[in-house]
mmCIF file of the C-alpha atoms, coordinates in Angstrom:
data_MODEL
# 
_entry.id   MODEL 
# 
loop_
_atom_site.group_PDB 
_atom_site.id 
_atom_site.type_symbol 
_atom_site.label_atom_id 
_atom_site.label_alt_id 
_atom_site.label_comp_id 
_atom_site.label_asym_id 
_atom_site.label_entity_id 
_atom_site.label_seq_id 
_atom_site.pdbx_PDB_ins_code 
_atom_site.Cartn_x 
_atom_site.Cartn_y 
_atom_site.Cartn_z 
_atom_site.occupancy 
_atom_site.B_iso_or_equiv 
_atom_site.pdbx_formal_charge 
_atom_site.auth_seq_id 
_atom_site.auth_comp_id 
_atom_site.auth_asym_id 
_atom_site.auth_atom_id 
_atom_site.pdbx_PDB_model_num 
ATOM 1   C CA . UNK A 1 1   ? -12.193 119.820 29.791 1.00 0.00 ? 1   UNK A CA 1 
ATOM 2   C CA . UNK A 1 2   ? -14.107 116.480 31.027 1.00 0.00 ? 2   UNK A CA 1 
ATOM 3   C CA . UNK A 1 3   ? -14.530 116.068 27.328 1.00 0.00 ? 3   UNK A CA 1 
ATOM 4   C CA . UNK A 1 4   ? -11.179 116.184 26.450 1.00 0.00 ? 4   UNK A CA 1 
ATOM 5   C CA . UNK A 1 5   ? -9.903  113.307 29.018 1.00 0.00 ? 5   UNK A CA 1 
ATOM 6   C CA . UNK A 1 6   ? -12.730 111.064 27.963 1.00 0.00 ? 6   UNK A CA 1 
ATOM 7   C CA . UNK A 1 7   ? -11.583 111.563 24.035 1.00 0.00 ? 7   UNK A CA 1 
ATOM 8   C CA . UNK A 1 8   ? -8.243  111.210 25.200 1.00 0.00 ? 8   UNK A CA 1 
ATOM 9   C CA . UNK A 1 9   ? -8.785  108.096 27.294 1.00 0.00 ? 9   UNK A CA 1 
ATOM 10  C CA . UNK A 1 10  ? -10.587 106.370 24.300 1.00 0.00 ? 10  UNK A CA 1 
ATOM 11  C CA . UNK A 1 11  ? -7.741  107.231 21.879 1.00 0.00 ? 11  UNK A CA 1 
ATOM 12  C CA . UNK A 1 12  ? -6.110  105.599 24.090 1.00 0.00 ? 12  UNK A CA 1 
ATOM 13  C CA . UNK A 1 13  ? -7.968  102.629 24.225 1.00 0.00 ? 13  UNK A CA 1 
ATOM 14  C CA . UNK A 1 14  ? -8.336  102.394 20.418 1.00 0.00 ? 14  UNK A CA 1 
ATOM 15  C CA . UNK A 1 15  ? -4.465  102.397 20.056 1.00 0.00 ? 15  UNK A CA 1 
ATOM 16  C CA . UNK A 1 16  ? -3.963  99.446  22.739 1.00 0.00 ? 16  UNK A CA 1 
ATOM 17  C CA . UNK A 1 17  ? -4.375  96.807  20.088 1.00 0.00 ? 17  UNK A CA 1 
ATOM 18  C CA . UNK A 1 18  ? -2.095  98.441  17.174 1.00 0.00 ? 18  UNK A CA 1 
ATOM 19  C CA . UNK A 1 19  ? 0.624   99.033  19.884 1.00 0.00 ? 19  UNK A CA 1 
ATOM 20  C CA . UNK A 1 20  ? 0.058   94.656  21.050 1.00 0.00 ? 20  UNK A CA 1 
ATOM 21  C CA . UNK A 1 21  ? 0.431   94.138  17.357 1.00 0.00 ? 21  UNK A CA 1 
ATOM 22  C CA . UNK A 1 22  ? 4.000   96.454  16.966 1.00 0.00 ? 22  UNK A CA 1 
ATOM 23  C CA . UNK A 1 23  ? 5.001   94.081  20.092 1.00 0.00 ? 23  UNK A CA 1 
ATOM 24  C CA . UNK A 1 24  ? 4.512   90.594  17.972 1.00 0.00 ? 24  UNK A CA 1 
ATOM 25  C CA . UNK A 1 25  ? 6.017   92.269  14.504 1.00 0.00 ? 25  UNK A CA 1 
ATOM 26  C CA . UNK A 1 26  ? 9.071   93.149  16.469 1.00 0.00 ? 26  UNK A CA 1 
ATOM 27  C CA . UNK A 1 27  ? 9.345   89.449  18.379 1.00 0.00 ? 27  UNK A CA 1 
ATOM 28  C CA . UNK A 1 28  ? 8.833   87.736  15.184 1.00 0.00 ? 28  UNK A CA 1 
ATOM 29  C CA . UNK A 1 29  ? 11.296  90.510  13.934 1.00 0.00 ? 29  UNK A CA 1 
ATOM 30  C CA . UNK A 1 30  ? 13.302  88.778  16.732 1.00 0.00 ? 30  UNK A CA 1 
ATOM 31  C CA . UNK A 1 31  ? 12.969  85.153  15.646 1.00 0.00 ? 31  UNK A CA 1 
ATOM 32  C CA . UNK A 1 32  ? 13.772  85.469  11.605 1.00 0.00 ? 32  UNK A CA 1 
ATOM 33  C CA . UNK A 1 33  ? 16.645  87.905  12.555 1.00 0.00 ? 33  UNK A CA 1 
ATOM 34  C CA . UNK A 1 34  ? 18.328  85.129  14.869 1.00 0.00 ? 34  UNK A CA 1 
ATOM 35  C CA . UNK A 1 35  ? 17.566  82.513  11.645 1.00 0.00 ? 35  UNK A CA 1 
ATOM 36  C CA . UNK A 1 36  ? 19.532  85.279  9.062  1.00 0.00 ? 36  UNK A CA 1 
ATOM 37  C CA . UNK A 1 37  ? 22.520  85.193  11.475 1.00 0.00 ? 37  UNK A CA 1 
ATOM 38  C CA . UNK A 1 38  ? 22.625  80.979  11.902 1.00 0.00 ? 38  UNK A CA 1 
ATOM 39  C CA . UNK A 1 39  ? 22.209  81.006  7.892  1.00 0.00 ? 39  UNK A CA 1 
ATOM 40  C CA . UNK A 1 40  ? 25.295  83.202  7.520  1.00 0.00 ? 40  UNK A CA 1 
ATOM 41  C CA . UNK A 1 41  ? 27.126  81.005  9.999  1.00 0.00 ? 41  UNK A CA 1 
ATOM 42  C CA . UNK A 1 42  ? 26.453  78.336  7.967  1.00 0.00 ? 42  UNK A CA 1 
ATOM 43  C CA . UNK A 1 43  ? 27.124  79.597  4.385  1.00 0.00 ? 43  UNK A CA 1 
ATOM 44  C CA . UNK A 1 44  ? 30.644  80.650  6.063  1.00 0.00 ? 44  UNK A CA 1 
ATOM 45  C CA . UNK A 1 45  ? 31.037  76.882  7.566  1.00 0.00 ? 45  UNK A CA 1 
ATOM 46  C CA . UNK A 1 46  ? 29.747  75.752  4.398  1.00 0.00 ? 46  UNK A CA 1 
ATOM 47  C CA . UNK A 1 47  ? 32.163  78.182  2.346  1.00 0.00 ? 47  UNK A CA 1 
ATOM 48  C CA . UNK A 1 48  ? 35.308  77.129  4.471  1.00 0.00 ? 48  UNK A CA 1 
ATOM 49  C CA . UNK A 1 49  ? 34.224  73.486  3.496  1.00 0.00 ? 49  UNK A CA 1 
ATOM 50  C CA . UNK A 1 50  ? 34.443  73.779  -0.057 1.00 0.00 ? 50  UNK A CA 1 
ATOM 51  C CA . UNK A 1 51  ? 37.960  75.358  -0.092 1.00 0.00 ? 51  UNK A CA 1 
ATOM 52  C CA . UNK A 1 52  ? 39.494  72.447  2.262  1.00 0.00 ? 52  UNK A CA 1 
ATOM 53  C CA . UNK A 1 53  ? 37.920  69.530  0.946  1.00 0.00 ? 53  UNK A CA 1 
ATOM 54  C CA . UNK A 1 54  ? 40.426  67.010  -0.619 1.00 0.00 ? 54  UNK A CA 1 
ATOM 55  C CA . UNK A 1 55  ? 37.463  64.793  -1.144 1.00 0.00 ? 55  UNK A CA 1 
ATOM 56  C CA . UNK A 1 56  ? 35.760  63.980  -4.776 1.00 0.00 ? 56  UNK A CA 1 
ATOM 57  C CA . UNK A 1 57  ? 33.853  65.724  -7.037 1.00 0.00 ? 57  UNK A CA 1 
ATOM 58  C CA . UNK A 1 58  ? 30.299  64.693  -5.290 1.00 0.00 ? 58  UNK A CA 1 
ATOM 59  C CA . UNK A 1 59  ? 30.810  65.976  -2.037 1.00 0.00 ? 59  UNK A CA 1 
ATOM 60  C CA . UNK A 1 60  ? 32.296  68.972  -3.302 1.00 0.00 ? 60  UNK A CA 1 
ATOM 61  C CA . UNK A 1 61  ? 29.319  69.178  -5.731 1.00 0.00 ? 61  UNK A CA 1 
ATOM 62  C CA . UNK A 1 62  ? 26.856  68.449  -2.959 1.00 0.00 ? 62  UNK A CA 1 
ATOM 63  C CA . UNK A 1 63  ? 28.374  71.111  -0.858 1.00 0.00 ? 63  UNK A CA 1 
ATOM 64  C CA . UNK A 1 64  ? 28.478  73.712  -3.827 1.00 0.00 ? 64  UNK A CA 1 
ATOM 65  C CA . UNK A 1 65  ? 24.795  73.113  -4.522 1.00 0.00 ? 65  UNK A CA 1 
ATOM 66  C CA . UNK A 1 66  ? 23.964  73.626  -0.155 1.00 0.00 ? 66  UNK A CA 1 
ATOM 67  C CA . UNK A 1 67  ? 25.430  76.821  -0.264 1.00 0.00 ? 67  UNK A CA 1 
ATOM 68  C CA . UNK A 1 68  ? 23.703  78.202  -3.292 1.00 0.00 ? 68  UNK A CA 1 
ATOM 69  C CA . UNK A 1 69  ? 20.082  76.983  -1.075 1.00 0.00 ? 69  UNK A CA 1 
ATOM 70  C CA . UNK A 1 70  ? 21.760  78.604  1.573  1.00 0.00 ? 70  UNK A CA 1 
ATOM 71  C CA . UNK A 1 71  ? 22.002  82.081  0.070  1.00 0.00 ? 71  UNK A CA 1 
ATOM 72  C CA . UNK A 1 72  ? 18.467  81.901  -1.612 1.00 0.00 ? 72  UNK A CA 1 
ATOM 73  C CA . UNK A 1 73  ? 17.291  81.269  2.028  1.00 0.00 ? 73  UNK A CA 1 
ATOM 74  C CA . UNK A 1 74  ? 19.348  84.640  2.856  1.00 0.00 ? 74  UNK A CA 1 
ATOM 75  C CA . UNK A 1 75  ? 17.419  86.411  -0.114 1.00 0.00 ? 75  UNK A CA 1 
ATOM 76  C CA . UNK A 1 76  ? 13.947  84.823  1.330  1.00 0.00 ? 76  UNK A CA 1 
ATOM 77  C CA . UNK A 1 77  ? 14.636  86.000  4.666  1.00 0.00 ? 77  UNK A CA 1 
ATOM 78  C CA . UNK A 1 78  ? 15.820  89.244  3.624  1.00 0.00 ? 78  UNK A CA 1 
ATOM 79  C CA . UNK A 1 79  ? 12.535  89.865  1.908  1.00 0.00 ? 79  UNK A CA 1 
ATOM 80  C CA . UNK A 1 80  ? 10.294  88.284  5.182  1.00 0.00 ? 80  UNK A CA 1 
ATOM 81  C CA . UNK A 1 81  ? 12.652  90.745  7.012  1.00 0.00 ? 81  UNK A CA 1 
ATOM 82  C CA . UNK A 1 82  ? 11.435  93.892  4.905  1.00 0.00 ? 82  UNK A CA 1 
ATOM 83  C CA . UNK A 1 83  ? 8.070   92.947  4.818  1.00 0.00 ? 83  UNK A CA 1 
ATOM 84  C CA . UNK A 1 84  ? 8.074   92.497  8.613  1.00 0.00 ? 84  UNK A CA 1 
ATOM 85  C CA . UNK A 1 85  ? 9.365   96.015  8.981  1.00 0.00 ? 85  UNK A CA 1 
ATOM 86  C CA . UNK A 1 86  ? 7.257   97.584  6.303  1.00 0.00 ? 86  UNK A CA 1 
ATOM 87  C CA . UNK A 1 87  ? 4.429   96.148  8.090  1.00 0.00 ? 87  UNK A CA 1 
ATOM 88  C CA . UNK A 1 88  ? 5.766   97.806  11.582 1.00 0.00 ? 88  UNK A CA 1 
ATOM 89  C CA . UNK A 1 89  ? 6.169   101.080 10.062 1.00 0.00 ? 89  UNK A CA 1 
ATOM 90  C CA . UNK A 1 90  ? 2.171   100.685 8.909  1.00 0.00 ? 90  UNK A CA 1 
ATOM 91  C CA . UNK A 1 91  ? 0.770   100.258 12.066 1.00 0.00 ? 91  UNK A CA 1 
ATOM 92  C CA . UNK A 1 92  ? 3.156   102.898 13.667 1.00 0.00 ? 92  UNK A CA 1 
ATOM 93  C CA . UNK A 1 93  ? 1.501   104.474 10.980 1.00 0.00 ? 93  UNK A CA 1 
ATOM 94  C CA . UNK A 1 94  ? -2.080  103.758 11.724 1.00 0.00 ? 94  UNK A CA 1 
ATOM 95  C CA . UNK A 1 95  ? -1.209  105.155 15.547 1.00 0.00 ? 95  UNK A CA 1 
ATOM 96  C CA . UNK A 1 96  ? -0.127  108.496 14.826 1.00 0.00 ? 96  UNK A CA 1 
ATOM 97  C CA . UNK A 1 97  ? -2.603  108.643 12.253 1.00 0.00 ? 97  UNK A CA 1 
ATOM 98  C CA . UNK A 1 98  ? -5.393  107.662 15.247 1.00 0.00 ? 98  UNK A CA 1 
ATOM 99  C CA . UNK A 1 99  ? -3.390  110.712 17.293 1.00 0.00 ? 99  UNK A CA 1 
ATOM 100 C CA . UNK A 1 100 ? -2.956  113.303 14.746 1.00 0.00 ? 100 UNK A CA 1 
ATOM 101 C CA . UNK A 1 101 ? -6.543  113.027 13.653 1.00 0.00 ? 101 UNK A CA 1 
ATOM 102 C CA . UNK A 1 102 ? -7.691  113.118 17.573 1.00 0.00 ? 102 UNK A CA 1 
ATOM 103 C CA . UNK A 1 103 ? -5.429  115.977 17.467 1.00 0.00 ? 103 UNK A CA 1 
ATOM 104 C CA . UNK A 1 104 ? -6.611  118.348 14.655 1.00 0.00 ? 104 UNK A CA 1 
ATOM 105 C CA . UNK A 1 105 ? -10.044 117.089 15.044 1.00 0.00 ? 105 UNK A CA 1 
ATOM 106 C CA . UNK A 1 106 ? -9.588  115.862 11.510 1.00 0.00 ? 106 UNK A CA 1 
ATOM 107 C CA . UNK A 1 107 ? -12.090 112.738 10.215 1.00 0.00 ? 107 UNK A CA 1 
ATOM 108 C CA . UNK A 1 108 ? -8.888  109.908 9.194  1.00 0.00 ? 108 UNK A CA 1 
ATOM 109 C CA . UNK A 1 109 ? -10.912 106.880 9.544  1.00 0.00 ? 109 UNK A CA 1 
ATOM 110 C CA . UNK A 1 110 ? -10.397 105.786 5.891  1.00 0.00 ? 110 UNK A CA 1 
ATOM 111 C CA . UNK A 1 111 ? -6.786  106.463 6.375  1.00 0.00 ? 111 UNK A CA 1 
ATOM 112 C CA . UNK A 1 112 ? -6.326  104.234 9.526  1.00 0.00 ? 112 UNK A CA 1 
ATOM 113 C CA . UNK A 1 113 ? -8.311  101.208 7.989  1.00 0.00 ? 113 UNK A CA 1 
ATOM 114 C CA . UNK A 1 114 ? -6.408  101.928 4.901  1.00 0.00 ? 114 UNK A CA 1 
ATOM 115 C CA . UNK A 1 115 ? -3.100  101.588 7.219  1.00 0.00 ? 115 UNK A CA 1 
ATOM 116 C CA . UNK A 1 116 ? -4.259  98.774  8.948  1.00 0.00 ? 116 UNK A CA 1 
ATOM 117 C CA . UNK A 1 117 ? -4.923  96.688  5.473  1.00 0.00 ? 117 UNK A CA 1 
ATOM 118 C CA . UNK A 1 118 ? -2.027  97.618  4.400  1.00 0.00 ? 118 UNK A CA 1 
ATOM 119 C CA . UNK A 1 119 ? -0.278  96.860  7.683  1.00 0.00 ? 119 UNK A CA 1 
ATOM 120 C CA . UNK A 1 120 ? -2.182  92.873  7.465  1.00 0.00 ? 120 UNK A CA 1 
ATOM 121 C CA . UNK A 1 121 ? -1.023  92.554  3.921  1.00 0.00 ? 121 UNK A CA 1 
ATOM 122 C CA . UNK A 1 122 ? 2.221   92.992  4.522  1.00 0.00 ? 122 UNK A CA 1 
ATOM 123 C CA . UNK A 1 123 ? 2.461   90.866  7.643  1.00 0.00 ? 123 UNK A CA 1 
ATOM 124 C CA . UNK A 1 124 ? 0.876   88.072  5.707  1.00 0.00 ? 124 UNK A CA 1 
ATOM 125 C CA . UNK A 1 125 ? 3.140   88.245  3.255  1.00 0.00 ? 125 UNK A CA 1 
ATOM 126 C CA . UNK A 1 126 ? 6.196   87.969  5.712  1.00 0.00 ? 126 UNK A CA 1 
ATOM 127 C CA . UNK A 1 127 ? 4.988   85.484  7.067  1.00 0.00 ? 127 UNK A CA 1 
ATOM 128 C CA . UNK A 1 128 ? 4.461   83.081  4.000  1.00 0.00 ? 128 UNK A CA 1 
ATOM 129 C CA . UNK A 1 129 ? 7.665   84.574  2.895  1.00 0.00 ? 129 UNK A CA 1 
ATOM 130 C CA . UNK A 1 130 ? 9.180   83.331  5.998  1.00 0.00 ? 130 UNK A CA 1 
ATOM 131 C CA . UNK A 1 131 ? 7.248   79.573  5.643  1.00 0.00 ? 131 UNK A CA 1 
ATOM 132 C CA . UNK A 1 132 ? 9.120   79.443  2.200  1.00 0.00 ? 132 UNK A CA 1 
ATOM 133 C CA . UNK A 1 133 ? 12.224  79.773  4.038  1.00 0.00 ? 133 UNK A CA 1 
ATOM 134 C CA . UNK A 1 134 ? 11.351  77.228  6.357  1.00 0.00 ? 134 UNK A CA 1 
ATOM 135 C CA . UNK A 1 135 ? 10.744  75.122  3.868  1.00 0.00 ? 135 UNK A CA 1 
ATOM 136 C CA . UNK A 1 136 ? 14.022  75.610  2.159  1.00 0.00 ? 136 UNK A CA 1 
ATOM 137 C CA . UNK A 1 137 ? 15.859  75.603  5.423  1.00 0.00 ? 137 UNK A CA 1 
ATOM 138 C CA . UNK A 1 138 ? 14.431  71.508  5.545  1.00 0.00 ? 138 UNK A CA 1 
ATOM 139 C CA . UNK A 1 139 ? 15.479  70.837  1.827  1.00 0.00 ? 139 UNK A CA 1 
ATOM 140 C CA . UNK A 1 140 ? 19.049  72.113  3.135  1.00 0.00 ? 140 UNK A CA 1 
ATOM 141 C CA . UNK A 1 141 ? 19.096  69.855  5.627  1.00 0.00 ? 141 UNK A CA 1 
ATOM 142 C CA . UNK A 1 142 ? 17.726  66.979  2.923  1.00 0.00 ? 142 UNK A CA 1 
ATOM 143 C CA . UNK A 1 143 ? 21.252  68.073  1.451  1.00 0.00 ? 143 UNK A CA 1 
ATOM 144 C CA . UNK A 1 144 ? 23.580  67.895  4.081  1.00 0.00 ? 144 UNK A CA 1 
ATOM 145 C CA . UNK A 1 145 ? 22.337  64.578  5.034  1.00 0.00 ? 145 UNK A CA 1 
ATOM 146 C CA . UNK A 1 146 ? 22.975  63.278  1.602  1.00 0.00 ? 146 UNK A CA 1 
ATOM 147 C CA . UNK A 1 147 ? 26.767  63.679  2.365  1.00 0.00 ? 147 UNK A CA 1 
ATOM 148 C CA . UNK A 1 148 ? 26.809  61.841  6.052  1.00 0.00 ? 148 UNK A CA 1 
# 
């Protein structure tokens, strides 16, 4: 039984850092889900605009051309978002594959590195998906301040 507790204890221990890393996927989760909301607030500010404007063609060129960099920063956001969660669901993944292998004394190392890869790909990804939105959230405000 000693045995048992000890295994159990470093299981345990081995799925402290996976469970840390599930904790900063689901603030950064946090952060680009806040940004999706502001951008929709704006593309409907920016939408409103366009249908009221009495002004010239420029402006109302200017503001056609921010809200079509507004909803390609949607689209970039919406794939950071998916990436973000498709790297969650790996390392939720790579815990219950560190449990169910503890469990039925089954050998899933290459599994769990496997997982974890995976898990780092993807969160890479998001996150240079999510710098390309940054960047494009800058060249919309490049635009904006062409028509103050």
């Amino acid at each position: 039984m000693p045995t048992l507790i000890t295994s159990l204890s470093a299981l345990i221990e081995l799925s402290v850092a996976p469970v840390f890393l599930l904790a900063g996927i689901a603030g950064f989760l946090n952060v680009m889900s806040g940004r999706l909301g502001r951008i929709s607030d704006r593309v409907r500010v920016a939408e409103r605009h366009v249908h009221t404007l009495t002004a010239d063609d420029q402006v109302r060129s200017v503001r056609r051309h921010e809200i079509l960099v507004l909803w390609r920063r949607v689209t970039v956001i919406n794939w950071a978002i998916g990436l973000c969660v498709a790297s969650g669901l790996m390392v939720c993944s790579v815990i219950m594959s560190l449990f169910a292998g503890e469990l039925w004394n089954i050998n899933l190392r290459l599994l769990v590195v496997t997982l974890f890869v995976l898990a780092m790909g993807l969160l890479i990804s998001s996150l240079v998906v999510f710098l390309v939105e940054v960047r494009l959230a800058t060249k919309t405000i490049n635009i904006v301040r062409t028509i103050r």
